[in-house]
N, C-alpha and C positions, 0 to 999 in steps of 0.2 A: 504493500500500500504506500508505501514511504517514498518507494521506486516511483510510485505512478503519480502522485503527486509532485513531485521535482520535475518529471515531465512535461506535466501538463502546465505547471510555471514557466519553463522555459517556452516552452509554445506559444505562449499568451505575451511572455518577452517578445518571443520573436515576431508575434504578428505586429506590433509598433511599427516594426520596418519594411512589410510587408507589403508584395503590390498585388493587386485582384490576378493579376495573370501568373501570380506565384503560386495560387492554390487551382486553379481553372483554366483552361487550355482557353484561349480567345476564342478559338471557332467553334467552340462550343456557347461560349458567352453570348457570340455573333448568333447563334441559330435560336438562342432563347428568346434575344430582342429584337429579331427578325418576326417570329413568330407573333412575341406579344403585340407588336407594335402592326403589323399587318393586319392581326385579327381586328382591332378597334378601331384602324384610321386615325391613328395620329403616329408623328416625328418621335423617334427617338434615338439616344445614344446612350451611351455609360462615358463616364469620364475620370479621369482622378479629381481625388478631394480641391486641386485648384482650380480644374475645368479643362485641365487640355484633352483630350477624347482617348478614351482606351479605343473604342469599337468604331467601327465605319459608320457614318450616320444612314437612318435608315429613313424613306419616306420624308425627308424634309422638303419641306416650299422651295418655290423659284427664290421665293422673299429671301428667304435666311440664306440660301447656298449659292445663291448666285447674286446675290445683291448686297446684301446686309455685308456678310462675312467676305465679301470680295473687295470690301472697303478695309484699310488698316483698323482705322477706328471702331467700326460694326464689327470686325472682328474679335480685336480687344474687350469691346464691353460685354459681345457673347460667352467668352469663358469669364468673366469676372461675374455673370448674371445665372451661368451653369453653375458654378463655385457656391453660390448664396443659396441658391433656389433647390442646391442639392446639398446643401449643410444640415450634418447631423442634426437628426430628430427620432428618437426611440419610440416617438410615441405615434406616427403617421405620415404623411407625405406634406411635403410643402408647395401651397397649390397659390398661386399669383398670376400677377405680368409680368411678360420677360422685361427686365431691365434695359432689354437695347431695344428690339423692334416693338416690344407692348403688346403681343399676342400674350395664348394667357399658356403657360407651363406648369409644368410640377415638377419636383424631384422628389424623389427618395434615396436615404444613405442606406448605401451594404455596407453592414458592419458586420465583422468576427470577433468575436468573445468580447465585444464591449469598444468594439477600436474602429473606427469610421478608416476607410479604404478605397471607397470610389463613389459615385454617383448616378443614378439612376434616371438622366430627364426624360420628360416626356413631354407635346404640346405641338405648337404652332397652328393655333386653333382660334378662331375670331368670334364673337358672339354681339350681342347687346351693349356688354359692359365695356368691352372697347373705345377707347378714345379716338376716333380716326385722326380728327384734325392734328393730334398729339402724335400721332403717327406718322404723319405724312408732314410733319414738322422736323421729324426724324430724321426724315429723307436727306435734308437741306442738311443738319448737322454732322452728317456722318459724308458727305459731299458726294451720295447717289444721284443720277438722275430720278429725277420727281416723278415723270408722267408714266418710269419702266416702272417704277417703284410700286405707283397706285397699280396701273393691273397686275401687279403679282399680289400686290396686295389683295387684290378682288378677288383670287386664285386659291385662295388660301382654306380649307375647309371650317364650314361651319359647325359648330357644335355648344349645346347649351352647358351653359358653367354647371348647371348640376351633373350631365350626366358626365361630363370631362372630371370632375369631382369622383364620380362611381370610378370611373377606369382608373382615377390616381389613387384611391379605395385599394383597388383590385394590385396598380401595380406595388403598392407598399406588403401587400400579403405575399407575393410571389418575391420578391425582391430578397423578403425575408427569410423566404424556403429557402434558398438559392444562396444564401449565406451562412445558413445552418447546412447545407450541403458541404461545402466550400470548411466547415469548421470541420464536421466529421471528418471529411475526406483529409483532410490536412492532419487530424489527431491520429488516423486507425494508418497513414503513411507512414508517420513519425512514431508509431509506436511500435509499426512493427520493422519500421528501422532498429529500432533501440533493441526489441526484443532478439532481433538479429544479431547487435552486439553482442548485447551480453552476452548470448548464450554462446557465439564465438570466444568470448572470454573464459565463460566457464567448462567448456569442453578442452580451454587450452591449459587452465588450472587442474582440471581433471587429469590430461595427458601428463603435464609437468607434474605432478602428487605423483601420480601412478610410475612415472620414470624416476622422481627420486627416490619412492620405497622399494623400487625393483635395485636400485643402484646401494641403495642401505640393506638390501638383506643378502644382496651378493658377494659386499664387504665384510659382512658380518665374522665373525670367528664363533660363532653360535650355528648350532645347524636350526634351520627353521621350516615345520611345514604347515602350509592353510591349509584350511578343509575345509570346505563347505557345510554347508547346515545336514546333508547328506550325511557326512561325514568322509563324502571322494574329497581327495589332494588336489586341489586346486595351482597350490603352487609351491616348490621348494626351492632352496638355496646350494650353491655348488657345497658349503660345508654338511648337510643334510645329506647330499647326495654320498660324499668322501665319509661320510659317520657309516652309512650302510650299506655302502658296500654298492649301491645301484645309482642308474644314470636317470636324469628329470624323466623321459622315456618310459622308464619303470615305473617309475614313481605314479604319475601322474593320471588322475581319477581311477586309482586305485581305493576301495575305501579302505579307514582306519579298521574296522572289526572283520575285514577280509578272514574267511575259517582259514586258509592257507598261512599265515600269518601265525606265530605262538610266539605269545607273552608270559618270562617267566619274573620269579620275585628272586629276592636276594638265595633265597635257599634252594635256587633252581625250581624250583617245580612250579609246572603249567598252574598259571592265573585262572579262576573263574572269570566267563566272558565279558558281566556285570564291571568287572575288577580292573577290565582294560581301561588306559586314560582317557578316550575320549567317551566312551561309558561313563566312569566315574563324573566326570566332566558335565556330562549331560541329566542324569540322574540327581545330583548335586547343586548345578547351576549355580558351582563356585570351581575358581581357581587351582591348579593342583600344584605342590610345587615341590622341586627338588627329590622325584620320586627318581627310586632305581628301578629300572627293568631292563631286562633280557631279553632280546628281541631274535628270533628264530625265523628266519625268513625263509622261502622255498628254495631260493636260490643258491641257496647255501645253509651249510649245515651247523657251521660256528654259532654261537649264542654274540651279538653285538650289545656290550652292556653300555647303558645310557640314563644320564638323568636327566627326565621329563620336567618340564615348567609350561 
């Protein structure tokens, strides 16, 4: 748990610095606001939080693409009025007139985990509340031609502020999917980067354990044998090997209470089979230690005396 919270800290660091096309491929972004924006009839783009454009505009006016934004000025005041119109708001869409031409817009912020990242506008839409004369006053300040300006301006689709109000409704709900997307998909990456790491880590501290206890029981001057819960030899040591007389080969998932096998006590004579040490051992479910026996193996008929621990 400890793990997975430093993660998702650092995640949350790192989206500060993060751009919308860092968690979301563009053409996929593209096909979302292609989509939305076709189905309802109105302009839209994504931009970053200052207004310069992530995505290619889509459906926009003669007004705004070829006239407005073809001036230095209508340019400039476009993203300074994308910037505002698309500034953080947790709570819904920000729904006005645009700043430069006075059609009426919305934005929505995409935010991850709390952190504003880009901008959702939508609009270029004329209605009632529109100022024309304000408009076509425009023209002159931004130094368009006036008379091209009015019929693009005529050109422009109409749509009532409420139901333009519903679709900016609608885009602030999707906007927000699409962020909670963009969050998942960025957490279950990076986690299972990490989860990648580590466990490269810990397969490499496994290997490294496992090569220095292989390398400490080969040095050993003690003979040593594992045995599994079985009670087969999992693994011995070259001094185990030189004690009995047999090679790992031999040895190896051989078990301890093997009948071929005779255990004797100090006085020679054959052990009861309870009495063997990994018997004792198991039975007991304690330690044995510094025991003598006599070990009579198949292969040989000498008694090999040894003290057990």
């Amino acid at each position: 748990m400890i793990e997975q919270n430093h993660l998702e800290i650092d995640i949350l660091q790192e989206f500060h610095t993060t751009a919308l096309s860092d968690i979301l491929d563009i053409s996929e972004i593209q096909r979302f606001q292609d989509a939305f924006t076709n189905a309802h009839g109105v302009a839209s783009i994504i931009t970053h939080t200052d207004g310069t454009p992530i995505t290619q505009a889509t459906n926009f006016t003669r007004l705004c693409i070829d006239i407005i934004r073809k001036t230095e000025k209508g340019c400039s005041n476009c993203y300074h009025s994308d910037a505002v119109i698309g500034g953080y708001n947790p709570n819904g869409p920000n729904v006005q007139t645009c700043l430069s031409g006075g059609l009426w817009d919305a934005g929505v912020s995409i935010t991850v985990a709390g952190t504003h990242i880009a901008n959702w506008l939508i609009g270029q839409v004329r209605n009632d509340n529109v100022d024309e004369e304000k408009v076509f006053q425009y023209a002159a300040e931004i130094g368009a031609d006036i008379e091209e300006f009015k019929l693009a301006y005529y050109e422009v689709p109409v749509m009532t502020e409420d139901q333009f109000r519903k679709i900016a409704d609608l885009l602030f709900f999707f906007a927000n999917e699409l962020s909670e997307k963009a969050y998942r998909n960025k957490m279950l990456k990076d986690q299972l980067a990490e989860n990648k790491r580590i466990n490269g880590l810990n397969l490499q501290l496994i290997q490294n354990d496992k090569m220095r206890f292989s390398n400490l029981l080969d040095n050993l001057e003690t003979g040593i044998v594992v045995h599994a819960p079985d009670t087969s030899i999992i693994q011995v040591n070259p001094k185990s090997c030189e004690i009995l007389g047999l090679n790992s080969e031999q040895l190896l998932g051989r078990d301890a209470i093997d009948p071929n096998w005779k255990f004797v006590g100090k006085d020679q004579k054959p052990l009861l089979f309870e009495n063997y040490p990994v018997n004792l051992i198991l039975s007991s479910k304690k330690p044995i230690k510094n025991i003598i026996y006599g070990i009579i193996q198949p292969e040989q008929e000498n008694i090999v005396w040894v003290s057990v621990n």
